[in-house]
C-alpha positions in Angstrom: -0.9 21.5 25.6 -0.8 24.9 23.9 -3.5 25.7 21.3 -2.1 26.6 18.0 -5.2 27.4 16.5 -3.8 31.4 15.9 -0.8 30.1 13.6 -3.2 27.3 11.6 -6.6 29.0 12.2 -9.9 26.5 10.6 -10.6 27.8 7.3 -6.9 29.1 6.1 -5.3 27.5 3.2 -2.7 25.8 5.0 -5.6 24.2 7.3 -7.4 23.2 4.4 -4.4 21.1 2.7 -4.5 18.9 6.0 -7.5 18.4 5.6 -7.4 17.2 2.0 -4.6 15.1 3.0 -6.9 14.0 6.5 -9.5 12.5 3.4 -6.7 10.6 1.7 -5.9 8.9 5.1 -9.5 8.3 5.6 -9.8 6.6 2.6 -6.7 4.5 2.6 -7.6 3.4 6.1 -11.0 2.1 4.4 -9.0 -0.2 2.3 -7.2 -1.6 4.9 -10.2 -2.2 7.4 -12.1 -3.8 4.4 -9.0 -6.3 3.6 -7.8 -7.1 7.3 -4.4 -5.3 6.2 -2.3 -3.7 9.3 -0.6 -0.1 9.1 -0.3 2.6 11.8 0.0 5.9 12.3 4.0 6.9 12.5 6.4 9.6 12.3 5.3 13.2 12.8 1.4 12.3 12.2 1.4 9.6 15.3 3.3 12.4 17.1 0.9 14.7 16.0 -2.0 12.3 17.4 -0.4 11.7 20.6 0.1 15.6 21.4 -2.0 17.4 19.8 -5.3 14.9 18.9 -4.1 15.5 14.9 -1.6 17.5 13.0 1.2 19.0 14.3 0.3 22.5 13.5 3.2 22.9 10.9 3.3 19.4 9.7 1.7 18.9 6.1 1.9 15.3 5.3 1.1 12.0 7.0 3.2 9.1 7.3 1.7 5.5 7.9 3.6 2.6 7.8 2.8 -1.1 6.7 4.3 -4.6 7.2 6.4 -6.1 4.1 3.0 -8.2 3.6 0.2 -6.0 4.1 2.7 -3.6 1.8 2.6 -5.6 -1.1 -1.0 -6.4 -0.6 -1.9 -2.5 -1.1 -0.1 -2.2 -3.8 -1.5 -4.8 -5.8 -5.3 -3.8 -4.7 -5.3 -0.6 -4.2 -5.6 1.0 -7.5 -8.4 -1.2 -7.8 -10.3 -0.3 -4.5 -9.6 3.2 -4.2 -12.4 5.7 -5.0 -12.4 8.1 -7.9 -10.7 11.2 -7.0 -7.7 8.9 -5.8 -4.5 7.9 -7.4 -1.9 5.1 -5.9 1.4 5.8 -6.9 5.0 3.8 -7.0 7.7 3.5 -8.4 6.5 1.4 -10.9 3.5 3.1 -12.2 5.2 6.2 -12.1 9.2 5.8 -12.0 9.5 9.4 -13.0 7.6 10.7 -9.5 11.1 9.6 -7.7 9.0 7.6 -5.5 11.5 5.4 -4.5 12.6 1.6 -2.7 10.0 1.0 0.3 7.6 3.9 0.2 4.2 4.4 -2.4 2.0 7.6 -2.3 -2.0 7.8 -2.6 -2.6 11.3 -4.1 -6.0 13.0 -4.1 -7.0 14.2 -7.6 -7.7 18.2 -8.3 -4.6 19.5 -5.7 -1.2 20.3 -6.4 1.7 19.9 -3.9 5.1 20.5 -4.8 8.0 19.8 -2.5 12.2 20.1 -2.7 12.2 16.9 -5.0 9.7 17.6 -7.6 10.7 18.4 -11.0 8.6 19.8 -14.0 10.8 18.1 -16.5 8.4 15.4 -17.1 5.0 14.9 -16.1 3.3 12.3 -13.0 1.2 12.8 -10.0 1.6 15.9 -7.5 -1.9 16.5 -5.7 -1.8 15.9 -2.1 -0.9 13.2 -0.8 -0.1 10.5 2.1 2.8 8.4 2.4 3.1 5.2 2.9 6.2 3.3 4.3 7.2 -0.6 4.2 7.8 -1.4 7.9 10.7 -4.1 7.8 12.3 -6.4 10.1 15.6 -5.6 12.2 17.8 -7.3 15.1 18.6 -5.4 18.4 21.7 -3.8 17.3 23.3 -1.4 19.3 22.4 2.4 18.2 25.7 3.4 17.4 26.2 0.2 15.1 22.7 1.0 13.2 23.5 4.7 13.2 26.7 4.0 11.5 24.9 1.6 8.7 22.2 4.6 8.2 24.1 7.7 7.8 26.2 5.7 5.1 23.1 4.0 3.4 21.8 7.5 3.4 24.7 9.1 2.0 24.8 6.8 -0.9 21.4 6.2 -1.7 20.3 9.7 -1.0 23.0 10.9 -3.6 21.3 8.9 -6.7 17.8 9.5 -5.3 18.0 13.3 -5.2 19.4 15.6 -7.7 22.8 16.3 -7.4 25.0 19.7 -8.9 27.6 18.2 -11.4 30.6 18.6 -9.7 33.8 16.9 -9.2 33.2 15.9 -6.0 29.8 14.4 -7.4 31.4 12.7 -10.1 33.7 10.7 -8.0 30.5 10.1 -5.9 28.7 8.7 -8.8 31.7 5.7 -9.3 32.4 5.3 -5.5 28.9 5.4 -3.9 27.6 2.4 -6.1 30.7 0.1 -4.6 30.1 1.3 -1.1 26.3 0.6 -1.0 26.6 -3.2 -2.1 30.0 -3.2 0.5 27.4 -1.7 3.1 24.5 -4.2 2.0 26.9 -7.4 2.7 28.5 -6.1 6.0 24.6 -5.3 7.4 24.0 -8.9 6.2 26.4 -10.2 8.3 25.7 -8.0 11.1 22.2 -9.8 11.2 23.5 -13.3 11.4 22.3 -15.5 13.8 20.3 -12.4 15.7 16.5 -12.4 15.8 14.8 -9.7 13.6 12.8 -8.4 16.9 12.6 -4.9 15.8 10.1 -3.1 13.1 11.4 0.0 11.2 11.2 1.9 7.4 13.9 0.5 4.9 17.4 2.8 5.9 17.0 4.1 2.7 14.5 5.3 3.5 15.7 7.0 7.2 17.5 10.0 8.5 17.0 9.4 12.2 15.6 7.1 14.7 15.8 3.3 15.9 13.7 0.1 15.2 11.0 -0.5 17.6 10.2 -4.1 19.5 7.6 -6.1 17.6 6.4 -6.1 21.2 5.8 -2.5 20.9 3.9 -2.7 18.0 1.5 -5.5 17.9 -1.1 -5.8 18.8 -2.1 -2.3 17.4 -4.4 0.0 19.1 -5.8 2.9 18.2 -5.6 6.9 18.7 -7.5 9.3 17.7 -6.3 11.8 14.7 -8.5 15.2 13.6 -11.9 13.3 15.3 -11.0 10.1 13.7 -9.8 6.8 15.0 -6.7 5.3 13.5 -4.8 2.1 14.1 -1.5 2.7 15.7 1.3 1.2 17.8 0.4 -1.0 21.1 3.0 1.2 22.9 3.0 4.7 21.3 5.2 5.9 23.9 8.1 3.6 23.0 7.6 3.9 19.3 8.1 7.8 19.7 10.7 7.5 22.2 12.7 5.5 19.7 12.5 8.3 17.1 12.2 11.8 19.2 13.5 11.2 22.5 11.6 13.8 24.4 8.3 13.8 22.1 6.0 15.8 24.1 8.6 19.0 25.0 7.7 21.8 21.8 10.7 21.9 19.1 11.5 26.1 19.3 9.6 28.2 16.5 12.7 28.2 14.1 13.0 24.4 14.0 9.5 24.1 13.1 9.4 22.7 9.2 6.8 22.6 6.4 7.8 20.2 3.4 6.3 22.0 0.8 7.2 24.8 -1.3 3.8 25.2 -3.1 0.1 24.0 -2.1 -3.2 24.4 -4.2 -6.2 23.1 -2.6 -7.9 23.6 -5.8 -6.4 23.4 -9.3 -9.2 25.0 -10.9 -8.4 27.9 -9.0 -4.5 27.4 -9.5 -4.8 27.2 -13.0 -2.1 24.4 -13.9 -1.4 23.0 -16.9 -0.3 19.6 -16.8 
């Protein structure tokens, strides 16, 4: 695989926000260890793992994912267990973040990360972070039958969770989209009648792309290494990806390559912000 080390070289800033983000995964992955809670590397950090032994070069987050269970669990221990320095953060404890419906953040204290979605209008959380998705149960639908039920759950839950321009176009958005999403939440109901939930995925509302993944293919977890560490991830990697990339291991060209944030600080007392 092709070193990347001359776009992401050790010591530059970008480099060192991994990093930061690396010692929230570390600790998070202490928690679960200590509490016999399951999660797994997924998305673009398990991609990352399987080609290039840690972050993709570009990427600067991490995604994890968690059964409905060991979900819950976190969230009602982990503020508890984490280590100073750390913050855990939903939508209930911060409703104002626009952490939304099956995803919490931990944050490490003293860093600032700003992305398309943040807003200085009122005050939470923004250091670096991880995220953390719920990992729920589906049936074997067919793709285009789930890909039909995600672009429209994503259209209409995507319109409230983001901001939107006031337009007239949005304003007939803002009556309609409501109607449609509980229209969409029934007809997926009945979809999933009488077929077994064999298949693990995020919450749609939570999706752009991608297709559930056997239980099979999950558990038991193993593990890969990530940045020198070991982290628990699916029992088939290969199928998980598959499921979400198609070709993972080919090299997306240099203009499709995308970093999330808009501003990093690795150090607020150098960044000088003023909550």
């Amino acid at each position: 695989m092709k070193d990347f080390l001359d776009i992401n070289p050790e010591g530059a800033p970008f480099r060192e926000s991994q990093k930061h983000s690396l010692d929230v995964l570390i600790e998070f992955d202490r928690i679960c260890r200590a509490n016999n809670l399951q999660y797994w590397l997924s998305y673009g950090t398990l991609l990352g793992a399987i080609r290039h032994g840690g972050f993709i070069p570009w990427d600067d987050d991490i995604d994890v994912s968690m059964p409905t269970q060991d979900y819950n669990r976190f969230i009602e221990i982990g503020t508890s267990q984490l280590k100073q320095g750390y913050f855990l953060q939903t939508n209930k404890n911060e409703p104002q973040s626009g952490v939304g419906k099956g995803i919490f953040k931990i944050r490490k204290d003293n860093t600032f990360y700003i992305n398309d979605f943040d807003v200085f209008t009122t005050d939470y959380h923004r250091g670096i972070f991880i995220d953390v998705f719920e990992a729920v149960e589906y049936p074997s639908l067919s793709k285009p039958v789930f890909r039909f039920f995600l672009n429209w759950f994503q259209k209409c839950f995507g319109f409230f969770h983001y901001n939107k321009p006031l337009t007239f176009r949005n304003i007939i958005r803002y009556f309609v989209f409501p109607i449609i999403y509980v229209m969409l939440k029934v007809m997926f109901g009945l979809f999933c009648v009488g077929r077994t939930r064999n298949r693990v995925f995020s919450p749609m509302e939570r999706l752009t792309y991608g297709y559930p993944t056997l239980k099979t293919d999950i558990f038991p977890l193993s593990e890969v290494e990530f940045e020198g560490h070991k982290f628990y991830a699916p029992g088939n990697p290969d199928a998980y990806l598959k499921n979400i990339y198609g070709n993972y291991m080919q090299i997306p060209p240099k203009e499709n390559w995308r970093i999330h944030a808009k501003f990093i600080c690795n150090d607020l007392s150098e960044c000088h912000y003023n909550p």
